[in-house]
C-alpha positions in Angstrom: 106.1 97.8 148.7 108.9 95.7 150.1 110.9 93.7 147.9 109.7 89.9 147.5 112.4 87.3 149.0 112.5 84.7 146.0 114.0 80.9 146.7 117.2 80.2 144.7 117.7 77.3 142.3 121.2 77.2 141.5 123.9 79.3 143.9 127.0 80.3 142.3 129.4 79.8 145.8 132.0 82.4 146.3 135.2 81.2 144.8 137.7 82.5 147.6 135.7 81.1 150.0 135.7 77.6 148.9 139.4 78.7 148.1 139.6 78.6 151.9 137.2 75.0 152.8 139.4 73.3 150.6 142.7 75.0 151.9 141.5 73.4 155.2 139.9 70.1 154.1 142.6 68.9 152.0 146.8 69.0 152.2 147.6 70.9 149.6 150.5 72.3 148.7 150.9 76.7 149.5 149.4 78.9 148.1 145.9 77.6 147.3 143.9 79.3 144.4 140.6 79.0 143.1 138.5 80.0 140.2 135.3 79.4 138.6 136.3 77.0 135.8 132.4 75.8 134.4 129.0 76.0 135.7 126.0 73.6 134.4 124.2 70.8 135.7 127.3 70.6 138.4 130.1 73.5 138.9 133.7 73.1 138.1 136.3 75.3 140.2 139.9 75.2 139.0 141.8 74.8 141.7 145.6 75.6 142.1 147.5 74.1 145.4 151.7 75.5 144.8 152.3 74.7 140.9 150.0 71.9 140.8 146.5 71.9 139.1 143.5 70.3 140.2 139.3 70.1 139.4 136.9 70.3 142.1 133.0 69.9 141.4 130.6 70.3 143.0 127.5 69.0 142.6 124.0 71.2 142.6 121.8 70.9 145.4 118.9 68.7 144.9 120.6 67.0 141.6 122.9 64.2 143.7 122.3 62.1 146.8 125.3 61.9 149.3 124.8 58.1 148.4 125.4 58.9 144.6 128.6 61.0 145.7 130.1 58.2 147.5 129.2 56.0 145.1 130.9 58.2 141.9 133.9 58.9 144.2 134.5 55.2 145.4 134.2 54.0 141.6 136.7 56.5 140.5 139.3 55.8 142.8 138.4 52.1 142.4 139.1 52.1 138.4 141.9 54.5 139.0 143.6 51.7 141.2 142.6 48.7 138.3 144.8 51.0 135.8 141.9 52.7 134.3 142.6 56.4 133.4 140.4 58.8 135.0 140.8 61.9 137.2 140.3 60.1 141.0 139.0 61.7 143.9 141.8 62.9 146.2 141.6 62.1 150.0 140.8 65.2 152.4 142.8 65.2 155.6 140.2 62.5 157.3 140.6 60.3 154.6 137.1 61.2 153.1 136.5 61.8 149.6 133.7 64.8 149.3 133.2 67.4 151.7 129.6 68.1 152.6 128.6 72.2 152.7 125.8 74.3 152.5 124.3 77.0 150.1 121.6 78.8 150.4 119.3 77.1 148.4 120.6 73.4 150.3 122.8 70.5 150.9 125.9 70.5 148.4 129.0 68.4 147.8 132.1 69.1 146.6 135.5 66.8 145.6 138.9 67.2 144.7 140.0 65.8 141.2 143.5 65.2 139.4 143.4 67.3 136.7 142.8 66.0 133.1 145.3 67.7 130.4 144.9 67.4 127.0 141.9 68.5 124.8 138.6 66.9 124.4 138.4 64.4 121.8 135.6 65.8 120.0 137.9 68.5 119.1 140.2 66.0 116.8 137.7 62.8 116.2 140.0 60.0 114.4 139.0 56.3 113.9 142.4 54.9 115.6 141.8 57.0 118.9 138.0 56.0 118.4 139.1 52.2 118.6 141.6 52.4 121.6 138.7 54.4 123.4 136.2 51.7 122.9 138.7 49.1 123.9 139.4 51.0 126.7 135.0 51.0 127.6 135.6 47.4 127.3 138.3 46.3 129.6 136.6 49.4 132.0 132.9 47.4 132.3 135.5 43.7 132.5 137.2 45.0 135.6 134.4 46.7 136.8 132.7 43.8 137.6 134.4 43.4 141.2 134.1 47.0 141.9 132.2 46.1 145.7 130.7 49.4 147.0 128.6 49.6 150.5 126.1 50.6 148.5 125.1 50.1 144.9 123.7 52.9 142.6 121.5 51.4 140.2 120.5 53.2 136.7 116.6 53.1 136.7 116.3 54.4 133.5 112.4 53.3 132.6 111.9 55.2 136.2 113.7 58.5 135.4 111.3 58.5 132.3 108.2 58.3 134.0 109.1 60.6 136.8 110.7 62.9 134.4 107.7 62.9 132.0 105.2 65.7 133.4 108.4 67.9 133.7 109.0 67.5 129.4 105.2 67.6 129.4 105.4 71.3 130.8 108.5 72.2 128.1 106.4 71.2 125.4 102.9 72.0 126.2 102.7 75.0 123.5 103.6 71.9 120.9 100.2 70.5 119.5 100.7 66.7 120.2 103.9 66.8 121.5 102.2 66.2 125.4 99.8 62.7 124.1 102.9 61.5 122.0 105.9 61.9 124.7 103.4 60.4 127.1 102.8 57.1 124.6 106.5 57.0 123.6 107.9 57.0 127.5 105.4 54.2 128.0 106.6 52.2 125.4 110.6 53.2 126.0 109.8 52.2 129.7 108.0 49.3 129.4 110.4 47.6 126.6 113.4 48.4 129.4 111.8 46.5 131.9 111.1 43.5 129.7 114.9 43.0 129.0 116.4 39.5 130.2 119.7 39.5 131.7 120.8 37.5 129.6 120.3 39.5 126.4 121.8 42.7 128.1 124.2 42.2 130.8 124.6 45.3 133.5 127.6 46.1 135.5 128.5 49.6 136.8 128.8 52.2 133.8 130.3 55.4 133.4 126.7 56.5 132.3 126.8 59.3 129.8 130.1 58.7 127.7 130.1 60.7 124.6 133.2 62.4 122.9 133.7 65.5 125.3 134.2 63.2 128.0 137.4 61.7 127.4 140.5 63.8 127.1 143.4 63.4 124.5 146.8 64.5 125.9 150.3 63.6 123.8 148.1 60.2 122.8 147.4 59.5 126.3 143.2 59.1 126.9 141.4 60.1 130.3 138.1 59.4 130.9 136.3 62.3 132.9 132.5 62.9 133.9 131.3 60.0 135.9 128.2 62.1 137.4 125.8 59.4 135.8 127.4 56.1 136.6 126.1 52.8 138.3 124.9 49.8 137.3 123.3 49.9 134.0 122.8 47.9 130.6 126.7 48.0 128.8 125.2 48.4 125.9 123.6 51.7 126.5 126.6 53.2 127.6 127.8 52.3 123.9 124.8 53.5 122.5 125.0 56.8 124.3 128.1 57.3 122.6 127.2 57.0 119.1 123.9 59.1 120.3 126.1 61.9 121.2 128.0 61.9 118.2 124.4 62.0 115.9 123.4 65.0 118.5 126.8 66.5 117.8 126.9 66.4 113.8 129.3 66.3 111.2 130.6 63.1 113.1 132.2 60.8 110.3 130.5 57.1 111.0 133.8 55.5 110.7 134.3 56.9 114.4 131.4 55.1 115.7 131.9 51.9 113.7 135.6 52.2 115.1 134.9 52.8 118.9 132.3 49.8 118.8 135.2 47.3 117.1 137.4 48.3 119.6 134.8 47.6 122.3 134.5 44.2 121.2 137.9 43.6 120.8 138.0 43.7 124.7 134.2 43.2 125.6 132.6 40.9 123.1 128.7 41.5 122.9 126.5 38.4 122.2 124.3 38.6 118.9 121.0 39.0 121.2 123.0 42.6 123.1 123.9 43.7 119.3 120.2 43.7 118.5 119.0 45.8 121.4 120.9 49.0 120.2 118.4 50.8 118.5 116.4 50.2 121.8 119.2 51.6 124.1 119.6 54.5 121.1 116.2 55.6 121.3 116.0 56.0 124.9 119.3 57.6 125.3 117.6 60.4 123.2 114.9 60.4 125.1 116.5 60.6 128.9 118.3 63.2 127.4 115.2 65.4 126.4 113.6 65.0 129.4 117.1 65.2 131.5 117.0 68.7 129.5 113.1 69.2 131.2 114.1 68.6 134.2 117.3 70.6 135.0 116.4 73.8 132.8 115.5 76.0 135.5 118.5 75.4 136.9 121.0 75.6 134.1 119.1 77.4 131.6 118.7 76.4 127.2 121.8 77.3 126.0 123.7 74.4 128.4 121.7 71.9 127.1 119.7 72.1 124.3 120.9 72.5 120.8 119.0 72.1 118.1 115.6 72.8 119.4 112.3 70.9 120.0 111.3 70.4 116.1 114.8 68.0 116.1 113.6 66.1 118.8 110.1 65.6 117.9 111.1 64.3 114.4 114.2 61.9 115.8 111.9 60.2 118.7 109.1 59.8 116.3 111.2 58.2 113.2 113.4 56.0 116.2 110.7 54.7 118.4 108.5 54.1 115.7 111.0 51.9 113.9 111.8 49.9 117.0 107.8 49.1 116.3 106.7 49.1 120.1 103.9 51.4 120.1 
């Protein structure tokens, strides 16, 4: 019996190769090196070009539209020149900032980064960095008010909910009552975004899933990295997904929290009406992320996503959305 030809989810692309596309797509200086540095729901190559270091990602077939590539690359460079420290998107030869390739299982992207030093400042949480960061969230959604792309990525989040739904659905089906409740709670969640006046939460473009691993501490000096879900979205869900993160996380003091959202306002001012909506935005963060989880783990696998288990989850949605009293 001949051997069954089975479709691929996630290629792992061979590192001297893409050594040699970016040797040609970008001046860089002799020799060039790369290396597998991560894989997940993107992969990260280190790359080496002479004695300088550098981080090139690219995305996962399927996962991010050449519009969303353009759009994450433009808004880097575009904060990067407003003074805002993040790892931009260096130029190829032509001036473009991804290169488009194919894998076997699809269309793929891939971009050049500065590379971020420093340590992750989950690894040494402290209420004074915690403030400077927030304060640093705020000026970022201030300035990035006249970013101007060609095209604007919006954050449907009450849509990625829905359409993400049947895939949870499927991850929890062995659950008694897990399938009926998700279904009533993404409702709810969905339908209370879409009520949401302007007014009472303003949007601009977001970095989109901020949370303590994504921002790098070196000698002091703060980078924000990780912009793979940013566009125009509420600002006060990106603060909420950062206080989310650090409840996923545990062991988080809540003087960190307290501390990043005071330095927020100290640049970024949220009206009384925004302050309210944050156990809204709270609760859905933790849902998009369980059904984020749902819909990627055939590609990435449990163990890049998912810890604790289900039984967390069920018991956080159920005590959060219930006491937003929506359903």
């Amino acid at each position: 019996m001949a051997a069954k030809v089975l479709p691929i989810a996630h290629s792992i692309l061979d590192s001297p190769a893409l050594r040699d596309l970016i040797a040609g797509a970008y001046d860089l200086p002799q020799p060039v090196h790369c290396e597998l540095l991560t894989r997940g729901m993107n992969d990260v190559y280190l790359v080496r070009g002479g004695e300088t270091t550098y981080a090139s990602r690219v995305w996962r077939s399927g996962f991010r539209s050449e519009a969303d590539v353009a759009y994450e690359t433009a808004f880097l460079n575009f904060l990067d020149d407003a003074g805002i420290p993040v790892p931009a998107a260096l130029p190829t030869r032509d001036g473009a900032l991804y290169v488009p390739l194919r894998a076997p299982e699809g269309a793929r992207h891939l971009s050049l980064f500065r590379w971020a030093a420093g340590a992750p400042f989950a690894d040494n949480p402290d209420p004074d960095t915690a403030h400077r960061l927030g304060a640093l969230f705020g000026r970022m959604h201030v300035m990035a008010k006249k970013f101007a792309p060609k095209e604007v990525r919006q954050v449907d989040s009450s849509g990625q909910l829905r359409r993400g739904l049947p895939d949870l659905q499927r991850m929890v089906a062995h659950r008694a009552g897990d399938s009926a409740w998700y279904a009533r709670a993404v409702d709810a969640i969905a339908n209370a975004l879409k009520r949401l006046p302007e007014a009472d939460a303003p949007k601009g473009p977001s970095h989109g899933d901020f949370h303590s691993f994504n921002a790098f501490i070196d000698n002091g000096e703060i980078v924000l990295l990780d912009f793979d879900n940013c566009g125009v979205d509420h600002w006060a869900a990106e603060i909420s997904s950062f206080t989310w993160a650090n409840d996923y996380i545990g062991g988080v003091d809540d003087a960190i929290n307290e501390s990043f959202v005071a330095g927020y306002e100290s640049t970024r001012l949220m009206s009384t009406a925004e302050r309210a909506l944050m156990p809204l935005f709270y609760a859905a963060k933790e849902l998009r992320f369980l059904i984020g989880f749902a819909e990627n783990v055939n590609a990435v696998g449990h163990t890049t996503l998912l810890n604790p288990d289900l039984d967390w989850f069920g018991e956080r949605t159920r005590r959060h959305i219930g006491a937003l009293g929506i359903l």
